[in-house]
MARTORTOR-56100 format. One line per field, with one value per residue: residue number from 1; residue in three letters; x, y, z of N, C-alpha, C in turn. Coordinates in nm, 4 decimals. Layout:
num: c(NUM, ...)
residu: c(ala, ...)
n.c1: c(X, ...)
n.c2: c(Y, ...)
n.c3: c(Z, ...)
ca.c1: c(X, ...)
ca.c2: c(Y, ...)
ca.c3: c(Z, ...)
c.c1: c(X, ...)
c.c2: c(Y, ...)
c.c3: c(Z, ...)
% end
This chain:
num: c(1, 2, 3, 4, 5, 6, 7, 8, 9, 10, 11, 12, 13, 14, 15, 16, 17, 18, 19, 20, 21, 22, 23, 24, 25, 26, 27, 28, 29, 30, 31, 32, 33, 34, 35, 36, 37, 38, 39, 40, 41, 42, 43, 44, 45, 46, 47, 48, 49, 50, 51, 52, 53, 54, 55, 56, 57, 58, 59, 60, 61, 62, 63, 64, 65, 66, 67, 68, 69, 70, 71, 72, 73, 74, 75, 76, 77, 78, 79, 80, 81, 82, 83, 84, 85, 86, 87, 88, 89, 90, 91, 92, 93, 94, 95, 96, 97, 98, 99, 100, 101, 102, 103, 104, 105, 106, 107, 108, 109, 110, 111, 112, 113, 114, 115, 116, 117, 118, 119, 120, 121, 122, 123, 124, 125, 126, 127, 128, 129, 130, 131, 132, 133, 134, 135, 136, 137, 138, 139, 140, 141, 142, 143, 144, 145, 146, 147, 148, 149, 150, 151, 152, 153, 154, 155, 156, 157, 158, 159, 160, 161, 162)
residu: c(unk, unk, unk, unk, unk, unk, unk, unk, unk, unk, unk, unk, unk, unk, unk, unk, unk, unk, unk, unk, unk, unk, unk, unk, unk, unk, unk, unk, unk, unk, unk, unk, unk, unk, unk, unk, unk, unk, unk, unk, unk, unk, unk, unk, unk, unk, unk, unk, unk, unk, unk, unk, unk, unk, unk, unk, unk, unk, unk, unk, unk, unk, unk, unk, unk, unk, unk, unk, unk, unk, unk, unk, unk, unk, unk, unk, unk, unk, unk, unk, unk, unk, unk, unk, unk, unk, unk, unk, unk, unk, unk, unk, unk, unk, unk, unk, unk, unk, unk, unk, unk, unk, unk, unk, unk, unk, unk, unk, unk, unk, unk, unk, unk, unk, unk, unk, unk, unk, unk, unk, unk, unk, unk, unk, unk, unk, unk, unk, unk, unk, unk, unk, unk, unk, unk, unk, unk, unk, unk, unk, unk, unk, unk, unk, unk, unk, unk, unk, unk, unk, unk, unk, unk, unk, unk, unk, unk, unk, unk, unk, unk, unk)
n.c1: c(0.0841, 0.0385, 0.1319, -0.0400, 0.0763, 0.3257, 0.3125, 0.3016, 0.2175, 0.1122, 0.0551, -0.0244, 0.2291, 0.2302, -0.0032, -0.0151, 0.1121, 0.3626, 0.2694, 0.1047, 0.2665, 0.4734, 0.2930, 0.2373, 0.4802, 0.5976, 0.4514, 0.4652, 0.6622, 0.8040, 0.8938, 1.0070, 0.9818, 1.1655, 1.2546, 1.4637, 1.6151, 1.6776, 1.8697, 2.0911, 2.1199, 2.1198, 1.9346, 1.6786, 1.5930, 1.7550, 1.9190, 1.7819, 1.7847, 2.0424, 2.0819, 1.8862, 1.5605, 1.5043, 1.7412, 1.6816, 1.4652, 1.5319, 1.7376, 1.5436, 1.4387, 1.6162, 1.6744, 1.4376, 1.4573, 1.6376, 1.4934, 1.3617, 1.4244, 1.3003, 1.1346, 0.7471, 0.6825, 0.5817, 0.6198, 0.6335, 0.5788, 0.7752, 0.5716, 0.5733, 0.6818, 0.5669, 0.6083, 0.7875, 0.8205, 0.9708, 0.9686, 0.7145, 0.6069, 0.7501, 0.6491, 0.4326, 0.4451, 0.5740, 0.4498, 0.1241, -0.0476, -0.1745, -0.3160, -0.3224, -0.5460, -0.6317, -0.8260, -0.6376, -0.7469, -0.7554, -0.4755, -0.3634, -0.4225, -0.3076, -0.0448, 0.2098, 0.3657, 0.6745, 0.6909, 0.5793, 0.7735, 0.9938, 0.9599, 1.0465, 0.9230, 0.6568, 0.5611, 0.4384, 0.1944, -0.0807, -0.0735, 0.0677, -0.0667, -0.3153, -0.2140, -0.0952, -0.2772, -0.4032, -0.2060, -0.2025, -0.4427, -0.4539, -0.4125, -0.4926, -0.5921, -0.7789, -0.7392, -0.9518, -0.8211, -0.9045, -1.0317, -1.0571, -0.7270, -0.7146, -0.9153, -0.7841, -0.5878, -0.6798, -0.8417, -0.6120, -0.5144, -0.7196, -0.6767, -0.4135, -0.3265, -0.3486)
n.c2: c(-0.1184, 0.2295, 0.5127, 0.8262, 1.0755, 1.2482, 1.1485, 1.2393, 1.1218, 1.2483, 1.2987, 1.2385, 1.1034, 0.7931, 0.7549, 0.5201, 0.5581, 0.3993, 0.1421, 0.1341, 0.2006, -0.0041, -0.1909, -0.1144, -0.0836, -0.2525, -0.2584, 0.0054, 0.2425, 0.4166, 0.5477, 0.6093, 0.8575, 0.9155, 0.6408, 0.6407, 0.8581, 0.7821, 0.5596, 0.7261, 0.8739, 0.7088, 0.6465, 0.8958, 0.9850, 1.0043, 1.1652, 1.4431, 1.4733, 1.5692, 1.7156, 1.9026, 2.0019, 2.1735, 2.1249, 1.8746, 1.9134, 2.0005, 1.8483, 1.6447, 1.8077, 1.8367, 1.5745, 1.4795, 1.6496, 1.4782, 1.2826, 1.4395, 1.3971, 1.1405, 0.9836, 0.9408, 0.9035, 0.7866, 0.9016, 0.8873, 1.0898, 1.2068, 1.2733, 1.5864, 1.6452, 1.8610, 2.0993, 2.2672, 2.5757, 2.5774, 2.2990, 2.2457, 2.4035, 2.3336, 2.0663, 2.1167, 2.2525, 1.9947, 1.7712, 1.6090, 1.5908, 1.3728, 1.2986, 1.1034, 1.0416, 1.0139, 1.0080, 1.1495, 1.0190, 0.7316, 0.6922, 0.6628, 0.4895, 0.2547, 0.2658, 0.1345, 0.2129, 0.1710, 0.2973, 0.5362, 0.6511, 0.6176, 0.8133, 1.1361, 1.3833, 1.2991, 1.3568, 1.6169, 1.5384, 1.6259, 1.8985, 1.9161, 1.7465, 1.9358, 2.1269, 2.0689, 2.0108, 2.2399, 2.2046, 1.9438, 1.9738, 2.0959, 1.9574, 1.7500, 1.5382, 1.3272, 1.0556, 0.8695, 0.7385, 0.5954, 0.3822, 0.0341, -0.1280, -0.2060, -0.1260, 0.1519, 0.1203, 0.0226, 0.2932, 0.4623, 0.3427, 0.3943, 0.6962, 0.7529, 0.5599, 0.5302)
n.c3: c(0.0000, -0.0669, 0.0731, 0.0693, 0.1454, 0.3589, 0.6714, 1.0426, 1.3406, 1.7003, 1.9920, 2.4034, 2.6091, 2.6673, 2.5653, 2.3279, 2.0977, 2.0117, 2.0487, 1.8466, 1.6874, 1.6532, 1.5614, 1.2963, 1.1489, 0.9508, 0.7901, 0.6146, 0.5076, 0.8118, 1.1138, 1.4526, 1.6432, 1.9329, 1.9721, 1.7748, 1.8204, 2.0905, 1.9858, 1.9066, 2.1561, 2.4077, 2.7429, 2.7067, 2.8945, 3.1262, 2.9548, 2.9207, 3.1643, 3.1832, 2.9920, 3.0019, 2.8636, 2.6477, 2.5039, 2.4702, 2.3248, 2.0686, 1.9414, 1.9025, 1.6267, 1.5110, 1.4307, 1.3288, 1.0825, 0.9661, 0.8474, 0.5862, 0.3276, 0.2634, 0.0754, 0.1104, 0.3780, 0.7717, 1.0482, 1.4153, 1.6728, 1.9734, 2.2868, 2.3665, 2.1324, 2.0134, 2.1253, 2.0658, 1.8951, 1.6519, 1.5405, 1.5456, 1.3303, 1.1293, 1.1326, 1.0455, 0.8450, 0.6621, 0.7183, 0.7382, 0.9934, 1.2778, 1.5421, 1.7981, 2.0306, 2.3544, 2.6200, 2.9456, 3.1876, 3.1309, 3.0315, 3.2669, 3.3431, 3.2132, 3.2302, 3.4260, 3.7208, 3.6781, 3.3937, 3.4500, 3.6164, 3.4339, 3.2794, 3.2561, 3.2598, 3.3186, 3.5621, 3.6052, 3.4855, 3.4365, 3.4130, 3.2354, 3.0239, 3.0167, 2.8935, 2.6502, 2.4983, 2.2891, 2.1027, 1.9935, 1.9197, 1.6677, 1.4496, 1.1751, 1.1654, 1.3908, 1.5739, 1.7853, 2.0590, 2.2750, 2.2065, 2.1282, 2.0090, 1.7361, 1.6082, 1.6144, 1.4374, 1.2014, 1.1739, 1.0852, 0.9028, 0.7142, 0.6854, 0.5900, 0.3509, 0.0053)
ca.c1: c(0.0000, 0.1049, 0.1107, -0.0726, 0.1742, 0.3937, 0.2171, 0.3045, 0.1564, 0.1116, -0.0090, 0.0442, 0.2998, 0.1530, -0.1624, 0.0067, 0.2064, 0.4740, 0.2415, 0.0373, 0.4230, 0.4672, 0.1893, 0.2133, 0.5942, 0.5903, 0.3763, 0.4877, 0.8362, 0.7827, 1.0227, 0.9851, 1.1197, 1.2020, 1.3716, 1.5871, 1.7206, 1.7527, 1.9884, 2.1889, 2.1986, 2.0855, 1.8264, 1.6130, 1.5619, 1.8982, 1.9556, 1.7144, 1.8216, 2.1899, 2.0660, 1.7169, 1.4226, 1.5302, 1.8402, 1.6004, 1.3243, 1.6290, 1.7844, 1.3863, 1.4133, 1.6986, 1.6409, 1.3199, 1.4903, 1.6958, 1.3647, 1.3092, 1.4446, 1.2967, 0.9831, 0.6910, 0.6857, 0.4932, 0.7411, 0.5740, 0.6510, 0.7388, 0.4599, 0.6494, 0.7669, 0.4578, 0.6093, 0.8937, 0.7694, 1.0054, 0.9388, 0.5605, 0.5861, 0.8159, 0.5607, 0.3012, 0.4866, 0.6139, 0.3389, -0.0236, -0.0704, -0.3047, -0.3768, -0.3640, -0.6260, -0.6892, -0.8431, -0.6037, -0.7424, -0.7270, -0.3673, -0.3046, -0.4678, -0.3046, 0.0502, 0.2374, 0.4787, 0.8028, 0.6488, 0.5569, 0.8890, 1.1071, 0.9308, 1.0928, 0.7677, 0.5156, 0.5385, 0.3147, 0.0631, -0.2194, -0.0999, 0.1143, -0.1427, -0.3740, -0.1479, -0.0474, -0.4044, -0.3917, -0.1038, -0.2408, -0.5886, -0.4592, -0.4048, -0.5636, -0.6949, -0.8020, -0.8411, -0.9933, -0.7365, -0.9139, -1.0895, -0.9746, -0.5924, -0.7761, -0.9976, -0.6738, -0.4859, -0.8014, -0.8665, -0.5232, -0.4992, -0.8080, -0.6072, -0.2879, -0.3187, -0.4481)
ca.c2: c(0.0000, 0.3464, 0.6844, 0.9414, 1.1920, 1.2179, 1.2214, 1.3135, 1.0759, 1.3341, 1.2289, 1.2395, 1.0126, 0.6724, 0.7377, 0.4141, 0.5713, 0.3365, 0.0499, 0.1509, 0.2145, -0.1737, -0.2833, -0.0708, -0.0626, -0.3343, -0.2172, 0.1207, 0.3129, 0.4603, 0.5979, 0.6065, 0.9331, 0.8672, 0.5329, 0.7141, 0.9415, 0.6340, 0.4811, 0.8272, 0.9397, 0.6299, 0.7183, 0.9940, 1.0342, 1.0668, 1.2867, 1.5418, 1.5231, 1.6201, 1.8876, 2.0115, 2.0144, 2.2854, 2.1094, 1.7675, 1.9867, 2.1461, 1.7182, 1.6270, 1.8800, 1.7802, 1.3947, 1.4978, 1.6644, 1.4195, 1.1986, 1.4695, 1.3366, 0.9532, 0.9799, 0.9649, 0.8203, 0.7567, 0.9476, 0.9324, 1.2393, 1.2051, 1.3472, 1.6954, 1.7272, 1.9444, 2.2324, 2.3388, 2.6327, 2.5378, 2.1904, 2.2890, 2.4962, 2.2463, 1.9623, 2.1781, 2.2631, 1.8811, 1.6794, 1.5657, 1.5548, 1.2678, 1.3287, 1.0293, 1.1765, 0.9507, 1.0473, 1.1156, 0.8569, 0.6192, 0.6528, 0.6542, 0.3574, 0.1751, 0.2649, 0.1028, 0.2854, 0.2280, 0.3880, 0.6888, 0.6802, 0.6671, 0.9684, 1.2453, 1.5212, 1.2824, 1.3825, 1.7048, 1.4771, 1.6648, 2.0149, 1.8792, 1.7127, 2.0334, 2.3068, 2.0035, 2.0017, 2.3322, 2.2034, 1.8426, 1.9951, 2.1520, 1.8233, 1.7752, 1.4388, 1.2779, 0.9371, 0.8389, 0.6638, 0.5467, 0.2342, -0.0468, -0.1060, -0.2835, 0.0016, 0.2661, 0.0938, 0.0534, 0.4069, 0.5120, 0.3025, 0.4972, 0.8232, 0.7233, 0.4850, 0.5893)
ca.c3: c(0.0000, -0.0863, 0.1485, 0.0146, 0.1549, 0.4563, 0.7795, 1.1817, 1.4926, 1.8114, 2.1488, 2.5368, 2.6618, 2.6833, 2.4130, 2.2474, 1.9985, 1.9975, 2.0474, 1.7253, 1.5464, 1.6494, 1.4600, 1.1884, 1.1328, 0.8542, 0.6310, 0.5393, 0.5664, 0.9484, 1.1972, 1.5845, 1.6895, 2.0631, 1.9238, 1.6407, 1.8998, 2.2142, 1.9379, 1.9192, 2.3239, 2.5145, 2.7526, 2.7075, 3.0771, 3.1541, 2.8333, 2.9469, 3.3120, 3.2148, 2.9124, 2.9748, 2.7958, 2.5225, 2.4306, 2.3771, 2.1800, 1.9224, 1.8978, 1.8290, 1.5694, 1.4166, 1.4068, 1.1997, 0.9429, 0.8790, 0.7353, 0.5297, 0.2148, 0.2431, 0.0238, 0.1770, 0.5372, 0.8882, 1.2077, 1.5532, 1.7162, 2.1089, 2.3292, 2.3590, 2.0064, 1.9046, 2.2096, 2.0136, 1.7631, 1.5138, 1.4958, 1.5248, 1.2047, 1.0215, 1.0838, 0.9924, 0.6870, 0.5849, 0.7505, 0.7575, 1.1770, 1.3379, 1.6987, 1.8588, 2.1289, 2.4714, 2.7728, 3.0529, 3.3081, 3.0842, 3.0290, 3.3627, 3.4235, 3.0946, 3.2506, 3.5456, 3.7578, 3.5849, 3.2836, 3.4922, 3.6659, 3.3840, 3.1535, 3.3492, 3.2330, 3.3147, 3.7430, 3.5759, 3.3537, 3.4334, 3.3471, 3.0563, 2.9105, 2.9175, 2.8028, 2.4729, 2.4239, 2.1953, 1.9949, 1.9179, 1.8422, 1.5041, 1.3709, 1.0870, 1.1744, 1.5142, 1.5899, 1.9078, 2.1144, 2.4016, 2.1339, 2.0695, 1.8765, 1.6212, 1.5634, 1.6140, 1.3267, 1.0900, 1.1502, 1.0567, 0.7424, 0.5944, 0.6911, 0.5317, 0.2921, -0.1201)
c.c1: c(0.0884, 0.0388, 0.0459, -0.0137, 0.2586, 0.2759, 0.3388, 0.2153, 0.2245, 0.0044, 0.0324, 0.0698, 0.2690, 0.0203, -0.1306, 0.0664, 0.2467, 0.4307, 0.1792, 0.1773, 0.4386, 0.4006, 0.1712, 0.3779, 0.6127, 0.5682, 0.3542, 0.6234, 0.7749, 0.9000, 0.9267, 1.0695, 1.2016, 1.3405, 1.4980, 1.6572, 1.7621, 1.8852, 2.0963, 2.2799, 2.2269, 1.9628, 1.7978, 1.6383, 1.6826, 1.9572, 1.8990, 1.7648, 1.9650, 2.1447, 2.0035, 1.6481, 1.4611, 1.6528, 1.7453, 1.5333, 1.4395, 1.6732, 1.6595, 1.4120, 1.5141, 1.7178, 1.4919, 1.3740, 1.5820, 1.6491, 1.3486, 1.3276, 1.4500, 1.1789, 0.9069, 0.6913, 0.5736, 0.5952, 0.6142, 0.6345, 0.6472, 0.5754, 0.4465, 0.6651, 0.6677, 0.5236, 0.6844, 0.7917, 0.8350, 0.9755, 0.7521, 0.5341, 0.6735, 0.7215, 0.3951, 0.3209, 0.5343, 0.5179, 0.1810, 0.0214, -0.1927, -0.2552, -0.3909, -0.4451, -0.6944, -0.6857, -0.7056, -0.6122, -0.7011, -0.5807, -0.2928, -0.3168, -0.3656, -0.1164, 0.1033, 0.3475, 0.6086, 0.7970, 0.6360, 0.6530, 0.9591, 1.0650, 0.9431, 0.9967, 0.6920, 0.4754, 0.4259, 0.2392, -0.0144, -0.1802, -0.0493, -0.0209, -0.2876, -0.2965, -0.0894, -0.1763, -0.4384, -0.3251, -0.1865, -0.3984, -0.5946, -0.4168, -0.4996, -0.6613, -0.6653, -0.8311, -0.8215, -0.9486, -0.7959, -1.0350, -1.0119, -0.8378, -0.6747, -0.8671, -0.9165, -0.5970, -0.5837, -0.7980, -0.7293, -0.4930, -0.6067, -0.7489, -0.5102, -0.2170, -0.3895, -0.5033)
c.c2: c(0.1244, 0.4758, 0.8062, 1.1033, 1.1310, 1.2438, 1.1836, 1.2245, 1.1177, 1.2399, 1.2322, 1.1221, 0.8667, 0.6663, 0.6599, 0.4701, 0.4841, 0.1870, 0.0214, 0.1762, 0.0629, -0.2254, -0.2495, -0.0894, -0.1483, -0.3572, -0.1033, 0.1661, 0.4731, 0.4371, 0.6299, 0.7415, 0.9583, 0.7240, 0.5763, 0.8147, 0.8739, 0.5721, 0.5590, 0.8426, 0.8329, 0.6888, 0.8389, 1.0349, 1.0921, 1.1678, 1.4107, 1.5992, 1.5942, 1.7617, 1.9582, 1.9782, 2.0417, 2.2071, 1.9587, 1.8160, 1.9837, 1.9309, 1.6487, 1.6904, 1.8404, 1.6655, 1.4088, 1.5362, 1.6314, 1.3151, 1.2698, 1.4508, 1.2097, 0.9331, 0.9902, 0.8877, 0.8824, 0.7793, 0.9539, 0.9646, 1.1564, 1.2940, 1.5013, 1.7417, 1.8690, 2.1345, 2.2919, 2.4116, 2.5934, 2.4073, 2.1733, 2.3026, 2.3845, 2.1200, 2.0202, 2.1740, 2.1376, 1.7856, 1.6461, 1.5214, 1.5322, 1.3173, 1.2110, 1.0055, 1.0272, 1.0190, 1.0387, 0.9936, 0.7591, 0.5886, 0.6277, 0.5281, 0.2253, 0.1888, 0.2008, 0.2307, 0.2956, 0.3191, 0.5218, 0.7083, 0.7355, 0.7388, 1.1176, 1.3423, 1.4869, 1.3398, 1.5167, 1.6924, 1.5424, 1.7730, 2.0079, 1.8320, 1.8166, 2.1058, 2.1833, 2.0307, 2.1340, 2.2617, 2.0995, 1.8647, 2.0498, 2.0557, 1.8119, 1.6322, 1.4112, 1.1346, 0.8940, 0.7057, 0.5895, 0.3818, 0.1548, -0.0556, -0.1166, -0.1921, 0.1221, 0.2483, 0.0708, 0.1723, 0.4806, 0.4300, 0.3865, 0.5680, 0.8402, 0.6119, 0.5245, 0.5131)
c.c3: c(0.0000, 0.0103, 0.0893, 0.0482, 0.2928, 0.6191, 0.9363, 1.2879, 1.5929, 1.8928, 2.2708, 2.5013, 2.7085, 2.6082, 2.3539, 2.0938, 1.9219, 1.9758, 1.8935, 1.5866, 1.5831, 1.5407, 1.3201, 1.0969, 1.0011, 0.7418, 0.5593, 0.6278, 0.6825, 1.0280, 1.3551, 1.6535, 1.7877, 2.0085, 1.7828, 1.7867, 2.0460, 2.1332, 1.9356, 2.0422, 2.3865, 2.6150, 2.7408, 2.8363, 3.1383, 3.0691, 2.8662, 3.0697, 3.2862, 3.0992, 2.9123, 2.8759, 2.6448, 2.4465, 2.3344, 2.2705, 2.0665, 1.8677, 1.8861, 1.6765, 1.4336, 1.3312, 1.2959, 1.0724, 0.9078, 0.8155, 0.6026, 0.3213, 0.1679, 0.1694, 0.1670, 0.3122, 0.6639, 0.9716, 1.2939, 1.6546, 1.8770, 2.1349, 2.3539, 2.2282, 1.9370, 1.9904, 2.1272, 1.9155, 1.6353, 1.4664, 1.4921, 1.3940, 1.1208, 1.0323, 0.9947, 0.8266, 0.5520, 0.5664, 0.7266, 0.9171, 1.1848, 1.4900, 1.7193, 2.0191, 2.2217, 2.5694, 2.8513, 3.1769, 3.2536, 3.0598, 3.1566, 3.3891, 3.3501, 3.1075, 3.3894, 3.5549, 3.7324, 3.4439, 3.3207, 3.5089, 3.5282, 3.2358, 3.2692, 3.3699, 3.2876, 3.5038, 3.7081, 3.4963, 3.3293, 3.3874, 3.2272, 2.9538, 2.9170, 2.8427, 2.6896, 2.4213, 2.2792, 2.0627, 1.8744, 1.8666, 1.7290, 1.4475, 1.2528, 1.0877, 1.3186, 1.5031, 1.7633, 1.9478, 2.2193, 2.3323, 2.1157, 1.9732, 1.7914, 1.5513, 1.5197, 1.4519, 1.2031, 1.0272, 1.0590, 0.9139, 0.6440, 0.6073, 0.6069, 0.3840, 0.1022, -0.1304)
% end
């Protein structure tokens, strides 16, 4: 099956991203962007703790545009990547952005405590995941995360697929 352009998967931090790049990974040229830049630093967690935030956003930023000359492709953005303005405006400008959009509780519930532990942001879930809510609401598509995979990865093949 062929891409009908390049597209962008946004989402809080446990909305199954990574689980929905699992299942999809196979059947179209897709990039993990957390795992493209784990193979660079090593952890994240520890990467952030020694550079900050701002230095991760700008090495987000960078690791994207170096897709940008692979035809068309499937990147799923960390849960952060949408804060940066420049990488805002450059997905805006390269991408088609899906919203992978789940309730809060539910991710809470759908995570154990090493998952919370070792995402350094997530200790402020609740205000992080309002003040993203702006970003990931200019998406140009939504699919409702808190259904079934089987439904998540359906949905996203009509989105992405000619």
């Amino acid at each position: 099956m062929k891409l009908k352009n390049n597209f962008a998967i946004t989402g809080f931090m446990g909305a199954g991203k990574s689980t929905l790049f699992e299942e999809i990974k196979n059947e179209v040229t897709s990039f993990d962007l957390d795992q493209l830049i784990y193979k660079e630093v090593g952890s994240i967690k520890r990467y952030i703790e020694n550079t900050g935030e701002d230095s991760f956003r700008s090495l987000e930023f960078q690791t994207l545009k170096l897709l940008e000359n692979l035809g068309p492709h499937l990147v799923f953005l960390g849960g952060g990547s949408l804060e940066s303005p420049k990488t805002f405006e450059y997905i805006q400008k390269s991408y088609k952005l899906i919203y992978l959009k789940v309730d809060l509780n539910i991710i809470l519930n759908r995570m154990n405590e090493y998952e919370k532990n070792s995402r350094p942001l997530f200790k402020n879930a609740e205000e992080l995941y309002d003040k993203r809510q702006d970003q990931y609401l200019k998406s140009e598509y939504i699919i409702d995360g808190n259904q079934d995979l089987h439904k998540n990865i359906k949905e996203l093949k009509e989105i992405i697929f000619e």
